[in-house]
C-alpha positions in Angstrom: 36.1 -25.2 -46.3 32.5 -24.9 -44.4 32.5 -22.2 -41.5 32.5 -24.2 -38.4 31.5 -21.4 -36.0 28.2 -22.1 -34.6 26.9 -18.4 -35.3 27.5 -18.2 -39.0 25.8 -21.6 -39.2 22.4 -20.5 -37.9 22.5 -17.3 -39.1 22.4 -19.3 -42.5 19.5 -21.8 -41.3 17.5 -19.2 -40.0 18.0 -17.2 -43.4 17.0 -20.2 -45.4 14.1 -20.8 -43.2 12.9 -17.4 -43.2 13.6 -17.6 -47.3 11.7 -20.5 -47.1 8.5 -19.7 -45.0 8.4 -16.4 -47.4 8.0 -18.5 -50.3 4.4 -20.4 -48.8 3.5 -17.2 -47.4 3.7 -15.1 -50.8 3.0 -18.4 -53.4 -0.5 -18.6 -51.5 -1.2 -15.1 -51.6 -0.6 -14.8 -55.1 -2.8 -17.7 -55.8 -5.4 -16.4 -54.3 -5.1 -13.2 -56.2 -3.6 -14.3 -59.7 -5.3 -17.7 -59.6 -8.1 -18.7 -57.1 -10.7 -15.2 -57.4 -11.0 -15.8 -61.2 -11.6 -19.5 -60.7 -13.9 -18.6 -58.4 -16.0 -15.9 -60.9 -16.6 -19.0 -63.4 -18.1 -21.8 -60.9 -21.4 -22.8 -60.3 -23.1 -22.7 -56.8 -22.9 -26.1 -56.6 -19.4 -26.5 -57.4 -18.4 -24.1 -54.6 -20.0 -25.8 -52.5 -18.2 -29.1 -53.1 -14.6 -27.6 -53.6 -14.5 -24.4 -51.4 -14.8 -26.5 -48.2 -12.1 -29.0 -49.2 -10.2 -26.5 -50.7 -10.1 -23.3 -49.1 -9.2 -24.3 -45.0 -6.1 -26.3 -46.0 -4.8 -23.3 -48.4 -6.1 -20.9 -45.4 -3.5 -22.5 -43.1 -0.4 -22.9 -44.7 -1.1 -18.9 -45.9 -1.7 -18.2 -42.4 1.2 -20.5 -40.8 3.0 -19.3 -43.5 2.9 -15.7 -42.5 3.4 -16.0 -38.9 6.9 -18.9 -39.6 7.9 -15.3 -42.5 7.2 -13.1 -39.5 9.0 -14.3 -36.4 11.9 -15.8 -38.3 12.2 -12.4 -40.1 12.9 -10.7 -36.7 15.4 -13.2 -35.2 17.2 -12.8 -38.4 16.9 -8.8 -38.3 18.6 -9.5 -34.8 21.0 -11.7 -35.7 22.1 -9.4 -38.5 21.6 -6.0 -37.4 21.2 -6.2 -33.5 24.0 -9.0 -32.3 27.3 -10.0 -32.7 28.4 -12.9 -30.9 29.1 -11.8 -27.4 27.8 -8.0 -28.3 24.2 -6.6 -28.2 23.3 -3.6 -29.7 23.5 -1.8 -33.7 26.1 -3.8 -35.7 28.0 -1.7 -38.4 25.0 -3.0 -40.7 22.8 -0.9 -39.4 24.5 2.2 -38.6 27.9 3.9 -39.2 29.2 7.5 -38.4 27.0 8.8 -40.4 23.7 7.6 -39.3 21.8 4.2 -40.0 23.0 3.0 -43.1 21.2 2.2 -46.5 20.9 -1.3 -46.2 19.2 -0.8 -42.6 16.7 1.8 -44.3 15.8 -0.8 -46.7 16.0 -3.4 -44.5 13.3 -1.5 -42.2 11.4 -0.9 -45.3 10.8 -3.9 -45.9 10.1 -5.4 -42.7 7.6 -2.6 -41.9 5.6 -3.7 -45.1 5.9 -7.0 -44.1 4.6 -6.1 -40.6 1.5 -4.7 -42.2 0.9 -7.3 -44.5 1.1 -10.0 -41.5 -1.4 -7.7 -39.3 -3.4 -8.0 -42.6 -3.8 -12.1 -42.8 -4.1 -12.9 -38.9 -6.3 -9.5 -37.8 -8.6 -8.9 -40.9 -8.1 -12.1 -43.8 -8.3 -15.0 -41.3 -10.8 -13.7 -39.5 -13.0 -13.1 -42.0 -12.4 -16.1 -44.0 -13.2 -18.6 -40.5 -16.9 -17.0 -40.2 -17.8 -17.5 -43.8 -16.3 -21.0 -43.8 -17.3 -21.6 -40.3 -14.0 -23.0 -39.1 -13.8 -23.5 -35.7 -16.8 -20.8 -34.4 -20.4 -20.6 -35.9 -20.6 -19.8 -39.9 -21.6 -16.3 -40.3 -25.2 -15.8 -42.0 -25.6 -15.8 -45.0 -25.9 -12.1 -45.3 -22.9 -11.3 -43.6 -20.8 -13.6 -45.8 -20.9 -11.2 -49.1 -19.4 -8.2 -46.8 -17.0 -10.5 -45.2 -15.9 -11.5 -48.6 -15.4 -8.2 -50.0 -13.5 -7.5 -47.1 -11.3 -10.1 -47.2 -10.5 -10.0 -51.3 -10.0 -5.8 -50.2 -7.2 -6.2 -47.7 -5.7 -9.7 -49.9 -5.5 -7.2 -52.8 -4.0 -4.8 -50.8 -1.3 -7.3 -49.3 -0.4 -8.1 -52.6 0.4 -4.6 -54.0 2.7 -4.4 -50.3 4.4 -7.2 -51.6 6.3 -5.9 -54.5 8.1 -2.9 -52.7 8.2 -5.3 -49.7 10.4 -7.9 -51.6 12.4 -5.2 -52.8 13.7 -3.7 -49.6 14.4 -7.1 -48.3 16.5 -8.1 -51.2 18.1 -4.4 -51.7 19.1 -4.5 -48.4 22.1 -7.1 -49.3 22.4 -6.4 -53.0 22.1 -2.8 -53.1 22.7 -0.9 -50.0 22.4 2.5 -50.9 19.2 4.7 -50.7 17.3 7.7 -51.5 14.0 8.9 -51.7 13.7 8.9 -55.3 15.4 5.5 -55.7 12.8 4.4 -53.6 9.9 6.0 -55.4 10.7 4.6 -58.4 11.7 1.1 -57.4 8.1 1.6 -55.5 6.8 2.5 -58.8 8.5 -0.6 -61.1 6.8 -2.7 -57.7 3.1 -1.8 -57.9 3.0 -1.4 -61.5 4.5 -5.2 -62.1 2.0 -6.3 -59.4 -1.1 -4.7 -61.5 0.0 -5.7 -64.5 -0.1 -9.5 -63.6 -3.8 -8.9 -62.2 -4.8 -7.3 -65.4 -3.0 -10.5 -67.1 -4.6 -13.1 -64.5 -7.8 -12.3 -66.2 -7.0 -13.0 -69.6 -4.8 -16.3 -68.9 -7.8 -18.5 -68.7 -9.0 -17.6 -71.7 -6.0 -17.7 -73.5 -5.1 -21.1 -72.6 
């Protein structure tokens, strides 16, 4: 039998939502690092010229929109989880107990800081970068700017996608694992970033192997 109170119920939507949103969000920032900058190494001028334009703006949004719909669903659900109980604000017993905030909240924090950072990332540094060299909705930037707004967006990309690995895995220890130290976290940290650099590494040889 279904759970018929109303609370449950959206706590599941927003979860699947936020699930959801998570998935555009990451799938396009791991095709831009695992997929689009090596495409981009083996075109022509010319080429970019026709596909970037037609390409690049409609990928730029849903990454974007993506981010933002990962963001502010992530922190109703941290509410609704950690925060509320129907008719009760303040810490549930998810996030702390007698003996302090609990493992799941550390992870769960964790998590949400990296994704915080990742977030800032794409709307203060990648976006803005990306709309002056594709001159999307202000003046294009010239055409010695663009290289250095480039490298600057690839840099902080790169850098998301490293977060992203020990950022999924205090979101999902948070339910499925609970408990926490600092070495635990170290080396799940570790099993994150070195995953995350091995599929660059691979990402350049894919193409040719193919």
């Amino acid at each position: 039998m279904a759970l018929s109170d109303f609370f449950s119920n959206l706590n599941l939507f927003v979860r699947w939502f936020h699930v959801f949103a998570g998935i555009v969000w990451i799938g396009h920032l791991y095709f831009f690092n695992f997929v689009n900058l090596q495409l981009q190494a083996t075109l022509d001028d010319a080429t970019k010229k026709a596909v970037n334009p037609q390409l690049m703006p409609r990928a730029l949004w849903w990454f974007r929109w993506g981010a933002m719909a990962t963001f502010l669903s992530g922190i109703v659900l941290f509410t609704m989880v950690y925060m509320y109980q129907p008719g009760l604000w303040g810490p549930t017993v998810f996030f702390s107990d007698m003996t302090g905030i609990t493992g799941r909240a550390w992870w769960i924090l964790i998590g949400m800081l990296l994704a915080t950072i990742m977030w800032f990332n794409v709307w203060f540094v990648i976006w803005p970068a990306q709309k002056k060299i594709f001159g999307l909705g202000i003046p294009k930037a010239a055409a010695e700017e663009i290289p250095l707004l480039r490298t600057r967006a690839a840099r902080f990309s790169r850098a998301n996608t490293f977060l992203s690995g020990p950022m999924l895995f205090g979101m999902l220890a948070a339910g499925h694992y609970g408990a926490i130290n600092f070495p635990t976290f170290l080396l799940f940290t570790a099993i994150a970033v070195t995953l995350i650099w091995t599929f660059f590494r691979l990402s350049h040889r894919v193409a040719r192997v193919s």
